[in-house]
C-alpha positions in Angstrom: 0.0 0.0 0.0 2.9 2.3 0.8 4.4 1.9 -2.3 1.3 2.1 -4.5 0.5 5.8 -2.2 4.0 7.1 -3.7 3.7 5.8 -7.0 0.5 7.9 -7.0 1.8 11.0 -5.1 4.2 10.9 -7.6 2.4 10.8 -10.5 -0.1 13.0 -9.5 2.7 15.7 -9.5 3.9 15.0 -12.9 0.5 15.1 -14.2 -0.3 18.4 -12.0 3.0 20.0 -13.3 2.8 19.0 -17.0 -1.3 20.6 -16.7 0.6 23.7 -15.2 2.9 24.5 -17.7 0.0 23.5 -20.6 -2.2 26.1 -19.3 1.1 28.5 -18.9 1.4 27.9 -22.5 -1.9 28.5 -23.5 -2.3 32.1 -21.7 1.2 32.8 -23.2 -0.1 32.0 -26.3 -3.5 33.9 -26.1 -1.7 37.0 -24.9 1.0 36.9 -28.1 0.5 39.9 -30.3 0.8 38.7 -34.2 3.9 40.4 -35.9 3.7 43.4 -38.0 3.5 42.5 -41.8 4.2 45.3 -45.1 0.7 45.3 -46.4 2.3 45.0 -50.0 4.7 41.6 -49.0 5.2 39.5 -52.3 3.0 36.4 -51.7 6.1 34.0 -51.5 6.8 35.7 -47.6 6.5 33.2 -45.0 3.7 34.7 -41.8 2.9 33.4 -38.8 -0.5 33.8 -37.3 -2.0 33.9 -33.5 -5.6 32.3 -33.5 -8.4 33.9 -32.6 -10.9 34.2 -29.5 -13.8 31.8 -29.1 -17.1 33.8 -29.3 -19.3 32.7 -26.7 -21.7 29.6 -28.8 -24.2 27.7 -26.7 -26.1 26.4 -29.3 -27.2 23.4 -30.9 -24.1 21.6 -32.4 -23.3 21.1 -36.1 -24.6 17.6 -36.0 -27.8 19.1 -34.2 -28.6 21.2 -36.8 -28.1 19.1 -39.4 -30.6 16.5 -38.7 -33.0 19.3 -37.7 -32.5 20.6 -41.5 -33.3 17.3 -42.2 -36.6 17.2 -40.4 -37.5 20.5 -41.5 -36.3 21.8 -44.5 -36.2 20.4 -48.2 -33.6 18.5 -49.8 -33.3 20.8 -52.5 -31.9 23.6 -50.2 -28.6 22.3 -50.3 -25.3 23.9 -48.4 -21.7 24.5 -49.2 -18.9 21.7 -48.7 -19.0 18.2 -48.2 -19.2 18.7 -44.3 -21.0 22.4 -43.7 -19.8 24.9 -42.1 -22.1 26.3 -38.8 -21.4 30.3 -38.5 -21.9 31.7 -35.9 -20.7 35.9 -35.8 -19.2 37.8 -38.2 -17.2 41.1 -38.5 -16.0 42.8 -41.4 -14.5 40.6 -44.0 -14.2 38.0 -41.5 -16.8 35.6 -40.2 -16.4 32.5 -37.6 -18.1 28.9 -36.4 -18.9 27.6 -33.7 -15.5 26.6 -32.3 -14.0 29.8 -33.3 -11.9 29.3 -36.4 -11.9 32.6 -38.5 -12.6 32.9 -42.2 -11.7 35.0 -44.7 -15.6 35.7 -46.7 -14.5 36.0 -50.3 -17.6 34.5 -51.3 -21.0 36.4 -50.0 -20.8 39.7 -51.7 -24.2 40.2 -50.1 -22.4 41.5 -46.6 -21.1 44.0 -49.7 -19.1 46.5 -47.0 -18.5 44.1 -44.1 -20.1 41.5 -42.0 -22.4 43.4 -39.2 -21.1 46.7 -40.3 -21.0 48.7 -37.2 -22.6 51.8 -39.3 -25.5 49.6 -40.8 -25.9 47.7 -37.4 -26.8 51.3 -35.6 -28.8 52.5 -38.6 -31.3 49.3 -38.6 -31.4 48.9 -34.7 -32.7 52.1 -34.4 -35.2 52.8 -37.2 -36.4 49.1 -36.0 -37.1 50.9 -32.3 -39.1 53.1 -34.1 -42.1 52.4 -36.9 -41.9 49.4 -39.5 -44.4 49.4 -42.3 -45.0 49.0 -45.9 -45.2 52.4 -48.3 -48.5 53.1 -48.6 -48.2 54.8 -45.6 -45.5 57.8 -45.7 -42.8 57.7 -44.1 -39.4 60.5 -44.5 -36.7 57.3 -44.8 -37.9 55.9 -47.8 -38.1 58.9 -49.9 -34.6 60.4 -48.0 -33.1 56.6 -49.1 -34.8 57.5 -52.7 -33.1 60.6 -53.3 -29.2 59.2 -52.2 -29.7 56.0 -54.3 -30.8 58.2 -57.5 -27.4 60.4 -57.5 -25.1 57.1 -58.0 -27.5 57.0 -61.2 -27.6 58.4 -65.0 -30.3 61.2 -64.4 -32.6 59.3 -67.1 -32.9 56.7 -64.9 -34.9 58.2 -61.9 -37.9 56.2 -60.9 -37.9 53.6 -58.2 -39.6 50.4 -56.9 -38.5 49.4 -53.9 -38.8 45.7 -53.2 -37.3 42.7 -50.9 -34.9 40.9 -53.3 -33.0 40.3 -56.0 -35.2 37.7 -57.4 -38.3 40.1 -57.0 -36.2 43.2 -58.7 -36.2 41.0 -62.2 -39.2 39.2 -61.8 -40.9 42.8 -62.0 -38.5 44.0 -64.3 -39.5 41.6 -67.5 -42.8 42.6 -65.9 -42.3 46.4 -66.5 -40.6 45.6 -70.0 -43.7 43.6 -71.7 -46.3 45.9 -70.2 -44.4 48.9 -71.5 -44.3 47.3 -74.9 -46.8 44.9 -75.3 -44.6 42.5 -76.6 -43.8 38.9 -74.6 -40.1 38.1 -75.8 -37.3 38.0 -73.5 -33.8 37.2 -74.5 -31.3 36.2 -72.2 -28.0 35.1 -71.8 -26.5 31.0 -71.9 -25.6 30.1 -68.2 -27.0 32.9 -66.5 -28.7 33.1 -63.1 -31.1 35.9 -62.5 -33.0 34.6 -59.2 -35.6 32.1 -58.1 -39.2 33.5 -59.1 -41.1 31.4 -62.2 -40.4 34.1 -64.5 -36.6 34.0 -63.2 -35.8 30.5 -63.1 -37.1 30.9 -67.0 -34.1 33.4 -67.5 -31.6 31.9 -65.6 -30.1 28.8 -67.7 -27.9 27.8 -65.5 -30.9 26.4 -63.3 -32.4 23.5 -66.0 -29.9 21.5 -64.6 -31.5 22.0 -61.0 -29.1 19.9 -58.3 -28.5 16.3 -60.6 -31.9 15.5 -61.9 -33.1 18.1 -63.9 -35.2 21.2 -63.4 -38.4 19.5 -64.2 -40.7 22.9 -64.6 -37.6 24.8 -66.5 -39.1 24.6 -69.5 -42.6 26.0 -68.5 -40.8 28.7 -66.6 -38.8 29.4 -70.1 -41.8 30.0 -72.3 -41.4 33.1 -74.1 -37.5 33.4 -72.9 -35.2 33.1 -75.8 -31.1 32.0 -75.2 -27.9 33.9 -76.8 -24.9 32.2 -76.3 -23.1 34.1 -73.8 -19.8 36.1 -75.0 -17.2 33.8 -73.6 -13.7 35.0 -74.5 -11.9 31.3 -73.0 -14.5 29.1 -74.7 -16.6 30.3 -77.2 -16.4 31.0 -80.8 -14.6 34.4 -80.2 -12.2 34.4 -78.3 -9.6 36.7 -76.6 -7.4 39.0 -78.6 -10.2 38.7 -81.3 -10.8 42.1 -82.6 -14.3 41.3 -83.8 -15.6 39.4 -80.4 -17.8 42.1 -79.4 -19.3 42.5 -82.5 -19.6 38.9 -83.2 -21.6 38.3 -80.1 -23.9 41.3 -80.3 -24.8 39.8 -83.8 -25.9 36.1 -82.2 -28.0 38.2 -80.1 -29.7 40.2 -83.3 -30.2 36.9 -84.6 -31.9 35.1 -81.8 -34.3 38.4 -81.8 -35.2 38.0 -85.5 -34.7 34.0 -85.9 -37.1 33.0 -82.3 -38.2 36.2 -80.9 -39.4 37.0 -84.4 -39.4 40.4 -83.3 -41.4 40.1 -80.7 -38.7 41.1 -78.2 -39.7 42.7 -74.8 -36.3 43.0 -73.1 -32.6 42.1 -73.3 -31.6 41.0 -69.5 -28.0 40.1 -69.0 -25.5 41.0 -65.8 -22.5 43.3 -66.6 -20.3 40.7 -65.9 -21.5 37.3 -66.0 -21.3 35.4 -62.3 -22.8 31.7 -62.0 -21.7 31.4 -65.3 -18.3 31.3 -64.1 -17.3 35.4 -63.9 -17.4 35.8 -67.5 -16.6 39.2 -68.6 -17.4 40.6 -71.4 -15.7 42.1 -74.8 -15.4 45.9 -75.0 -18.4 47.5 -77.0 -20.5 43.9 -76.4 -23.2 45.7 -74.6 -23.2 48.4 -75.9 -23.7 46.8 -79.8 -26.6 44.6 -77.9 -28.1 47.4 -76.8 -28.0 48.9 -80.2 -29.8 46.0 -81.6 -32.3 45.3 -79.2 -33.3 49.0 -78.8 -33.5 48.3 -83.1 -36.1 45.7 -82.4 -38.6 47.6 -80.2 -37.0 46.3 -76.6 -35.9 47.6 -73.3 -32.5 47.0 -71.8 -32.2 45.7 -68.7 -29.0 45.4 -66.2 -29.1 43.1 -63.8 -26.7 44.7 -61.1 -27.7 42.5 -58.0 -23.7 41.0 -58.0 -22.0 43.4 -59.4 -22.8 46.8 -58.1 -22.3 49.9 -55.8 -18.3 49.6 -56.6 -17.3 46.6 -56.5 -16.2 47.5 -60.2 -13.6 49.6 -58.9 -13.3 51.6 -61.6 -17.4 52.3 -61.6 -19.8 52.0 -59.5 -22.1 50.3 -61.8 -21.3 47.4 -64.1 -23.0 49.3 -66.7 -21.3 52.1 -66.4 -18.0 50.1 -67.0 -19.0 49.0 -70.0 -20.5 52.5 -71.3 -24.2 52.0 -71.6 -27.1 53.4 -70.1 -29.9 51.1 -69.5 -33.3 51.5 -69.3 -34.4 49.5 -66.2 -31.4 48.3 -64.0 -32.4 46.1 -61.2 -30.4 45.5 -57.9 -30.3 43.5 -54.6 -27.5 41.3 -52.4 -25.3 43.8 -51.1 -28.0 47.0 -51.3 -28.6 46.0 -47.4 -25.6 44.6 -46.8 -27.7 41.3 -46.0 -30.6 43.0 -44.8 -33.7 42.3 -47.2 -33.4 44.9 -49.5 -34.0 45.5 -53.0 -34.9 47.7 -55.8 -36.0 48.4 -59.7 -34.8 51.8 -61.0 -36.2 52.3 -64.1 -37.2 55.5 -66.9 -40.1 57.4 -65.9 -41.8 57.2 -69.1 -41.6 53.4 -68.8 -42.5 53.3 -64.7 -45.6 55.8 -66.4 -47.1 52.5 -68.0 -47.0 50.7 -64.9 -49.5 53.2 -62.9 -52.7 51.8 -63.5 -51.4 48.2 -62.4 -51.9 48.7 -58.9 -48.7 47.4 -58.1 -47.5 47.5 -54.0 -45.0 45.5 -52.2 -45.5 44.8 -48.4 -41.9 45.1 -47.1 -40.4 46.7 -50.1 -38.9 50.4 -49.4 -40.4 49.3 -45.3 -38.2 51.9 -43.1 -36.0 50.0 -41.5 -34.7 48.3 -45.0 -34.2 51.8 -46.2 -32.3 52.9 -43.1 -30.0 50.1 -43.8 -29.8 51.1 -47.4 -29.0 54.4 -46.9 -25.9 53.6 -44.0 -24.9 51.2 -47.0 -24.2 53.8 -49.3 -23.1 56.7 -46.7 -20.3 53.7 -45.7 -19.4 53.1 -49.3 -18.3 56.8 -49.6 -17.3 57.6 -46.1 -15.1 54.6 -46.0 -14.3 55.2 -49.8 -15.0 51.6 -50.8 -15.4 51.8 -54.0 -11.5 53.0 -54.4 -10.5 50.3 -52.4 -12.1 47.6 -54.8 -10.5 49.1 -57.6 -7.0 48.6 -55.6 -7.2 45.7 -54.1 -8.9 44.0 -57.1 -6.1 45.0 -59.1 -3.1 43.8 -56.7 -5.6 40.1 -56.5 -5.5 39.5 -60.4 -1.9 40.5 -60.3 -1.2 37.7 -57.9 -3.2 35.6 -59.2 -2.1 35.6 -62.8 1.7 35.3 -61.5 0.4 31.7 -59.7 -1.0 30.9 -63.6 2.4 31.8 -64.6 3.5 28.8 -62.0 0.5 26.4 -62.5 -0.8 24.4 -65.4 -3.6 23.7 -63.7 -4.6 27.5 -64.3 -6.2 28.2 -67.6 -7.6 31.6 -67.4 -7.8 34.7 -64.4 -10.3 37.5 -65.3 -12.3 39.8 -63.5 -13.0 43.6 -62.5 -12.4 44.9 -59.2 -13.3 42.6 -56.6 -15.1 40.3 -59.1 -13.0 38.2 -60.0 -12.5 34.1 -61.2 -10.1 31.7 -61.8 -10.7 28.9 -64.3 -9.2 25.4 -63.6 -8.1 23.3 -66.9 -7.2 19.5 -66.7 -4.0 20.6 -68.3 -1.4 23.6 -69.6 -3.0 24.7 -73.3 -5.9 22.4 -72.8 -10.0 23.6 -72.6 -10.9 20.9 -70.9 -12.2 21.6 -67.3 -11.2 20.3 -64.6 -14.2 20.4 -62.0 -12.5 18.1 -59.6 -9.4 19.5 -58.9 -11.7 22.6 -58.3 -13.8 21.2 -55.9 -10.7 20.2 -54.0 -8.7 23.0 -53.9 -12.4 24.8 -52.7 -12.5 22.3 -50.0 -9.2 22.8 -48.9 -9.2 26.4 -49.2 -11.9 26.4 -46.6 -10.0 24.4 -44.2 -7.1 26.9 -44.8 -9.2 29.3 -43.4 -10.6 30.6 -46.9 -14.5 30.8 -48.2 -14.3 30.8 -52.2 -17.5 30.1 -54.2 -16.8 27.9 -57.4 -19.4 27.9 -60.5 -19.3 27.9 -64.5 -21.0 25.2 -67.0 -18.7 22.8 -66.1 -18.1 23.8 -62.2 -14.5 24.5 -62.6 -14.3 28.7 -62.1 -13.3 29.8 -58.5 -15.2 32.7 -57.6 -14.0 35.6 -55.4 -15.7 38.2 -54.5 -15.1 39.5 -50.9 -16.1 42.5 -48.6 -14.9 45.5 -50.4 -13.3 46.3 -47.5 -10.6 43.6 -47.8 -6.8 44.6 -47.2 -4.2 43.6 -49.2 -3.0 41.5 -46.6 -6.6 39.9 -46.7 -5.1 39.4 -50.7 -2.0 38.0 -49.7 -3.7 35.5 -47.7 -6.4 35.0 -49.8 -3.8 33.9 -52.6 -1.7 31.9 -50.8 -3.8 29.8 -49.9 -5.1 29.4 -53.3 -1.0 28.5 -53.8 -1.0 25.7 -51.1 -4.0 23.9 -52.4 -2.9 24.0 -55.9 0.5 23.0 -54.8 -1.3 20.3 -52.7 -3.6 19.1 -55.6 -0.5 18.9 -58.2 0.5 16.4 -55.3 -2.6 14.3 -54.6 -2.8 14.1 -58.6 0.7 12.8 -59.7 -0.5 9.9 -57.0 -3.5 9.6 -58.4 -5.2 10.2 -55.0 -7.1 13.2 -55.7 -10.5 11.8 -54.9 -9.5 11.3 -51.3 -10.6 14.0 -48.8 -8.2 16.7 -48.5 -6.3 16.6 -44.9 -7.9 17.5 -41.8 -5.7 19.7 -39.7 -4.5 17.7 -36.7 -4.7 19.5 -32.7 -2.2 17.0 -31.4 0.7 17.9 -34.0 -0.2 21.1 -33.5 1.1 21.5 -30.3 3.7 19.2 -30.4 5.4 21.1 -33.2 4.1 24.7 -31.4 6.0 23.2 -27.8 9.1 22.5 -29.7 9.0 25.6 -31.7 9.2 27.6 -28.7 11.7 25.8 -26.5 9.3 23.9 -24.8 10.7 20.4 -26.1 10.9 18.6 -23.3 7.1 19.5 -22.7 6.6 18.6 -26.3 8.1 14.8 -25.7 5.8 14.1 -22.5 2.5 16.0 -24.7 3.6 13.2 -27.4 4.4 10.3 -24.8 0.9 11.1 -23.6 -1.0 11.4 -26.6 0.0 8.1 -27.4 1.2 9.7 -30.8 0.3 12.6 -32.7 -1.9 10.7 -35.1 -4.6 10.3 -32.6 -5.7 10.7 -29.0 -6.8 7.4 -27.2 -5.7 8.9 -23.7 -9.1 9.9 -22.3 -7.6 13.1 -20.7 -4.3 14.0 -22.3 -6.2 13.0 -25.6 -9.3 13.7 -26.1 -10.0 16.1 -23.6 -7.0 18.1 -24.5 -8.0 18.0 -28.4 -11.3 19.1 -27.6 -10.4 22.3 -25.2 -8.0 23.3 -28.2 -10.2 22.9 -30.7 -13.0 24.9 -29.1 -9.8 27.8 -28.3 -6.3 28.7 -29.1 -6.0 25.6 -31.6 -9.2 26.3 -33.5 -7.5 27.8 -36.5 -5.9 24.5 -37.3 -2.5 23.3 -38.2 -2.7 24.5 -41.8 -3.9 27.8 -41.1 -1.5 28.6 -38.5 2.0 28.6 -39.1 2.7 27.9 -42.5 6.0 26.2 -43.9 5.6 26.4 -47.4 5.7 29.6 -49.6 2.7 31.3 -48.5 0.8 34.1 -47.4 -1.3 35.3 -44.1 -2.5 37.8 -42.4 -2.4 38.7 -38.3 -5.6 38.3 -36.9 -8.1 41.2 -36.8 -8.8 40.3 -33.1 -5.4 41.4 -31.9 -3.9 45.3 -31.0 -2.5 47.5 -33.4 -4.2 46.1 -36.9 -5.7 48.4 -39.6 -9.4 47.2 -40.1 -12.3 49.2 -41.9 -14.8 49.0 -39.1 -15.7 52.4 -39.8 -17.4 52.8 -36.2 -17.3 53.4 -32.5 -18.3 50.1 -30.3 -17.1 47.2 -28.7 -17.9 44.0 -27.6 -17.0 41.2 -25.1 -15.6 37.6 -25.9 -15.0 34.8 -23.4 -12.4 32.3 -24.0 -13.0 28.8 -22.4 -9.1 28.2 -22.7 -8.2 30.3 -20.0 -10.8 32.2 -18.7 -10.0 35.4 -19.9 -12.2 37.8 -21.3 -11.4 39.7 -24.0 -13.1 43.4 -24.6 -12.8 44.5 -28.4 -13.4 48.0 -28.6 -13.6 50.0 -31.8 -11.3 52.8 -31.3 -11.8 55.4 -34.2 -10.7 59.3 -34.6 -14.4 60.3 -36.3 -17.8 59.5 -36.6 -19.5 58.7 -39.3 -21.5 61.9 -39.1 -18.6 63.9 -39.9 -18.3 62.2 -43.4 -14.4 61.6 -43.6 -12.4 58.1 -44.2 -11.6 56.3 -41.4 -9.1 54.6 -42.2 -7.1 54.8 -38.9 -9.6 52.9 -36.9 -8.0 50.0 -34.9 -9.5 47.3 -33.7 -7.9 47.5 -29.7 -7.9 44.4 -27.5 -8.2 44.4 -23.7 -7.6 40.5 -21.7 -8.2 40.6 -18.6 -8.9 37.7 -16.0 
């Protein structure tokens, strides 16, 4: 018995002093300040990055939610990635899940100037404390919200029907263009996507395919809808350099309007730059010759803006006006609220005139709390002057991006405006053929990188970025590199003919083992290892497990891969952390708990103006204050 007592006091002190150095390590670790970084590093500069806090999540798990979705909601609305993500806050150009693992969002451009904008945020919270109904009664925000939106356009185009989506914005645009003219016809672009409503999913070819069956009701939803092959510089008949692509795709359109419209053309709808159907932009002059025809035939022209808009161009703040036309209806939505349901129809008055005796109302269309969001939307685009951003940061993206072509095969094509941008994925150097798997793996392993991309085209193989246009260049950087270590990885998994497998999980348990004997800490390192039972798995109930899970849900919720890079790469310090330059454009604050060592950490929003005076802010910071 004696000796079993000191075999245990014994152990129990090794175990007690190995826990007290782990959770010395941790608060060391949650206290280190990221390094400073030149915001204009060539991508091939090696970073190191802190992780960030946990935001307090009490919620239903992942798995939870699934089988709810399950239970509740149809098959057909599908999610993103072969295991979903859960989010559960955002901020800025970041958003984060339930265990705390930040993201870089260069996918939704419908949070168009940040996640939870601090500006927007205030602006809905308190015209929500005040009235919210529809507009037939009056109300000073909608017509105040009205007035600002009509100045970013042509002054032809100054009528306005406020309603809740994008969808709804085209749906009542066709609407507009065949009661103005009488005629039925509607020609539309191959591959496009211009919403959900009957009259949409008719326009937008890139749903007949629906999810693997077939859109059974496509063709119904078609009638009257007539399909121009869409002016595809990579793949279609013109191609780039070709001095007569503009004008040779104008003219398919001009002959689908006389050949199947037979004349009897309402509208031409098309987005300025093409985005399901893989980011396709189009020739100089296109458009405009289009127009030309279309206007030839008796038909209104209408831009569909709901992706590309309110300067994410860069160079414009409308697609259209990038490409030197004025329309006559231009319909918007996604980022208009910044996420909040918002969406509008601006249009000709003399074409809005034929519309009067329709009766025509919308319940929460131009309500006042969506035009209070609308309205902080565009005062942020101009005080935080996003729109010159876009065009910067576009710029230095497809600059990165087309020296990784220059390094990868597997690239076949980078294109974009601004912070629209895609990159097209071929099976080989020279070759057309796509290559949707090797997309869909380097879009799955971008996301464990710490990396939202969307991916779309015909044939599925066009990565699709289109970020916050608040984005820094280091946001670039990283968003790039990344890019770079999953192509680097794919080449890999390819030449082993193993790209079908999964792509690799990050593991907790090397994690620390390699951060311990980074930092001096290898003796710490071996008994983590001894303990672990190897760094492949955890079978030690407490040491394994247990440990896994607390870093997972804390400091070690990043993930190996996202953390400390070895291989020639980018990243960015974590906006959570003292000193960096964020747009939040805004005074406030806010409070996050970390299970890991019981700290709280207060954020606070530390800016030299208000919004109200109307300057930049572009030296807010983002201050961080731990304490115990």
């Amino acid at each position: 018995p004696a000796h079993f007592l000191s075999v245990y006091f014994f152990s129990c002190l090794f175990f007690f002093g190995l826990f007290c150095e782990l959770v010395s390590f941790m608060s060391e670790l949650s206290h280190t300040q990221s390094v400073d970084m030149d915001t204009q590093a060539p991508v091939s500069k090696k970073r190191k990055i802190k992780p960030a806090f946990t935001p307090t999540y009490n919620g239903p798990s992942k798995q939870e939610i699934l089988e709810a979705r399950k239970k509740h909601l149809s098959d057909g609305q599908y999610t993103f990635y072969k295991e979903p993500l859960l989010l559960v806050e955002g901020a800025m150009q970041y958003i984060f899940d339930e265990q705390g693992r930040r993201y870089l969002d260069a996918y939704s451009n419908v949070c168009h100037i940040g996640h939870c904008h601090p500006h927007v945020v205030e602006a809905v919270q308190k015209a929500m404390a005040t009235v919210l109904t529809n507009t037939r009664y009056l109300h000073p925000t909608i017509t105040k919200y009205a007035d600002a939106l009509k100045t970013k356009f042509p002054p032809e185009l100054d009528t306005i029907f406020f309603v809740n989506s994008g969808s709804e914005a085209n749906d009542l645009a066709v609407r507009l263009a065949r009661v103005y003219t009488q005629k039925r016809g509607v020609v539309a672009l191959q591959h496009a996507y211009h919403g959900t409503t009957s009259v949409c999913t008719g326009l937008s070819t890139c749903l007949a395919p629906g999810t693997g069956g077939g859109c059974t009701d496509w063709q119904y939803c078609a009638r009257d809808v007539w399909i121009s092959p869409a002016p595809d510089l990579v793949r279609g008949p013109f191609r780039k350099g070709d001095p007569k692509a503009a004008e040779g795709y104008a003219n398919m359109v001009r002959d689908t309007i006389g050949s199947k419209c037979q004349d009897d053309v309402a509208a031409f709808i098309a987005e300025s730059i093409q985005g399901v159907g893989g980011q396709i932009v189009f020739p100089d002059g296109y458009l405009k010759t289009t127009y030309e025809h279309v206007r030839a035939a008796g038909g209104l022209c209408i831009a569909d803006e709901v992706q590309v808009g309110f300067g994410r161009m860069g160079k414009a703040y409308w697609g259209f006006e990038a490409a030197g036309v004025v329309p006559d209806i231009v319909t918007l939505g996604k980022p208009i609220g910044n996420g909040f349901p918002l969406a509008a129809v601006v249009v000709k008055r003399h074409i809005a005139r034929a519309f009067d005796d329709c009766q025509y109302f919308n319940t929460g269309g131009g309500n006042p709390v969506s035009c209070a969001a609308g309205l902080a939307v565009l005062e942020a685009i101009d005080n935080d002057d996003l729109q010159a951003n876009s065009l910067k940061q576009g710029a230095y993206c497809l600059q990165l991006l087309r020296e990784l072509k220059a390094r990868f095969p597997r690239i076949g094509d980078v294109r974009g405006c601004g912070l629209f941008i895609g990159v097209e994925l071929m099976k080989e150097a020279g070759s057309l053929e796509p290559a949707p798997e090797a997309t869909a793996w380097v879009f799955e392993r971008c996301k464990q990188l710490g990396l939202l991309l969307g991916k779309g085209g015909p044939y599925n193989n066009v990565l699709r970025i289109k970020p916050p246009l608040c984005v820094t260049a280091q946001d670039i950087e990283f968003l790039v590199g990344s890019i770079e270590k999953a192509l680097q990885e794919e080449e890999l998994m390819e030449r082993k003919g193993q790209l079908s497998v999964e792509p690799p999980a990050s593991d907790v348990n090397l994690l620390v083992y390699n951060y311990l004997k980074e930092n001096g800490l290898g003796h710490l390192a071996q008994k983590f290892k001894n303990e672990v039972g190897g760094l492949k798995k955890a079978e030690n109930p407490y040491f394994g497990m247990k440990l896994q899970t607390v870093l997972a849900t804390g400091v070690a919720a990043k993930g190996a891969d996202n953390w400390d890079y070895d291989y020639e790469g980018a990243q960015r310090p974590s906006p959570r952390t003292e000193g960096i330059d964020d747009p939040i454009k805004s005074q406030g604050s806010s409070e996050i708990h970390s299970p890991v060592n019981g700290t709280t950490s207060s954020h606070t929003i530390d800016c030299p103006e208000s919004h109200s005076t109307g300057h930049s802010h572009a030296n807010c910071k983002l201050v961080e204050t731990v304490t115990s």
